[in-house]
C-alpha positions in Angstrom: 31.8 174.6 137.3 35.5 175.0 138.1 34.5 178.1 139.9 31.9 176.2 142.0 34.7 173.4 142.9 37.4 176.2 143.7 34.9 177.9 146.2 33.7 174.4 147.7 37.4 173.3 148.2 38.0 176.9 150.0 35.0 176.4 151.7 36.4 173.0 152.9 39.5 174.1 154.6 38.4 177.2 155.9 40.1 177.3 159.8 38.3 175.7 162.2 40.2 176.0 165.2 38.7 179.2 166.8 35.1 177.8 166.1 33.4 176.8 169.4 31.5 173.4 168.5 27.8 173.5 168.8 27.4 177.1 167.7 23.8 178.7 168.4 22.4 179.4 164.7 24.4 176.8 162.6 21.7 174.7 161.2 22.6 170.8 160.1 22.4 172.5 156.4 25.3 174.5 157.3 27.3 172.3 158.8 26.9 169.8 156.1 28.5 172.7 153.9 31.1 173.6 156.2 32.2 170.3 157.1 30.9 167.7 154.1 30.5 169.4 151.1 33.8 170.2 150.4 34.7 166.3 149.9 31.0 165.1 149.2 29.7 167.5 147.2 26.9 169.5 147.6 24.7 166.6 145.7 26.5 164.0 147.7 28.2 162.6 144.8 31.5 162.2 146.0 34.7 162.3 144.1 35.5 158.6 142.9 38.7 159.7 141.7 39.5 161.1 145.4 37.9 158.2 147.0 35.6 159.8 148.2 31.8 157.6 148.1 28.2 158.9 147.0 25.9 159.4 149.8 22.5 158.5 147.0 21.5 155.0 147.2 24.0 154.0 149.5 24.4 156.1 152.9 20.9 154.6 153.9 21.6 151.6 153.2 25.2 151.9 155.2 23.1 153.7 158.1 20.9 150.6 158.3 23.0 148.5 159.7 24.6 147.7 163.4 27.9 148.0 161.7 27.5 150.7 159.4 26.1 153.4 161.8 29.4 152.5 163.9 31.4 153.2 160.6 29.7 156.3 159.9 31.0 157.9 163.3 34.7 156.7 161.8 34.9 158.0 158.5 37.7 160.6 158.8 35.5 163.9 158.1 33.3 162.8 161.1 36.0 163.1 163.2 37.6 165.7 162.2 34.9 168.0 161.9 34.7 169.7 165.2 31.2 169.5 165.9 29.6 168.3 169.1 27.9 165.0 169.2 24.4 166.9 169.1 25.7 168.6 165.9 27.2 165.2 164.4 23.6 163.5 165.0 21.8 166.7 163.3 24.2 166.7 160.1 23.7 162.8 159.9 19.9 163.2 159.8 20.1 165.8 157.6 22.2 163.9 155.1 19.8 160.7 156.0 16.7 162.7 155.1 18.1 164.5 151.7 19.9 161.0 150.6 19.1 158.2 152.2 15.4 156.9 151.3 14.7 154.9 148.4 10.7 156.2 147.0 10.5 158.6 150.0 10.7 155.7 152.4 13.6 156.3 154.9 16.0 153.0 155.1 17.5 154.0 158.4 16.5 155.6 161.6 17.8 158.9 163.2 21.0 159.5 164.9 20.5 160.6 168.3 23.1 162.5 170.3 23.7 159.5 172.7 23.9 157.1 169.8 26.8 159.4 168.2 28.1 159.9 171.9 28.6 156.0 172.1 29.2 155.1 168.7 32.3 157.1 168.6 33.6 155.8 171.8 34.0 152.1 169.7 37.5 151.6 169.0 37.7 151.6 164.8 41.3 151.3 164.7 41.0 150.7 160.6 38.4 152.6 158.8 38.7 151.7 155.4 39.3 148.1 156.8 35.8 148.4 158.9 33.8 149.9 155.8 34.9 146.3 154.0 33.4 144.5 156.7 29.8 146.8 156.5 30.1 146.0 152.4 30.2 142.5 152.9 27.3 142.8 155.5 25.4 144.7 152.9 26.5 142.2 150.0 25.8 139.4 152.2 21.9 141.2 152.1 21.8 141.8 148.4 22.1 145.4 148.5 25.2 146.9 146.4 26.6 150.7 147.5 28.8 153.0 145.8 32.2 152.6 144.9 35.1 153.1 146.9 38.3 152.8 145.5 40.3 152.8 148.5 42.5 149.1 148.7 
């Protein structure tokens, strides 16, 4: 297991600099491994203890809303991840189709590319502030997502 978090944190913070974004070949798979796993996990269990949230029985729910499809595009691996907008909307489905249903029934819809494209043009000057405001939304509807620890 230790082995296994060594290689994902390598993984992680492999250079990403001289990769051109939207390379032919990567499937949403890979970039979920390349750019996600490394804090996520490749079960999406996140790493309370690094703040890091669970994508299970939450990221749908989080995706579901106005709000938190706009947050989504803010979280700081989003953008940082140097991918195109194309790529960010594949990875996001990805992760929507392996995590985010409840009884194989999806609880968001697909990212497109000009959804990403205009969703990251909104001005999210606080994050962690902003993913408050999509828990209370989600509160506010009965629905309770992972934890996250950050103030």
């Amino acid at each position: 297991m230790r082995l296994m978090k060594t290689l994902v944190c390598a993984i992680a913070f492999l250079p990403v600099s001289g990769m051109a974004a939207d390379q032919p070949g990567r499937t949403p798979y890979t970039n979920f491994v390349l750019r996600c796993a490394g804090c996520h996990g490749f079960e999406g269990a996140g790493t309370p203890e690094g703040g890091i949230p669970a994508f299970p029985n939450s990221v749908g729910y989080i995706a579901g809303t106005e709000r938190g499809r706009t947050y989504m595009m803010h979280v700081p691996g989003v953008v940082g991840a140097s991918l195109s907008d194309r790529e960010i909307a594949e990875v996001m489905n990805y992760i929507l189709d392996v995590w985010g249903s409840i009884d194989s029934e999806p609880l968001a819809a697909k990212f497109t590319e000009a959804e990403v494209t205009r969703r990251r043009a909104v001005e999210v000057a606080d994050v962690v502030a902003y993913r408050r405001l999509v828990v209370d939304e989600l509160t506010e509807m009965g629905v309770t997502i992972a934890e996250y620890p950050w103030p």
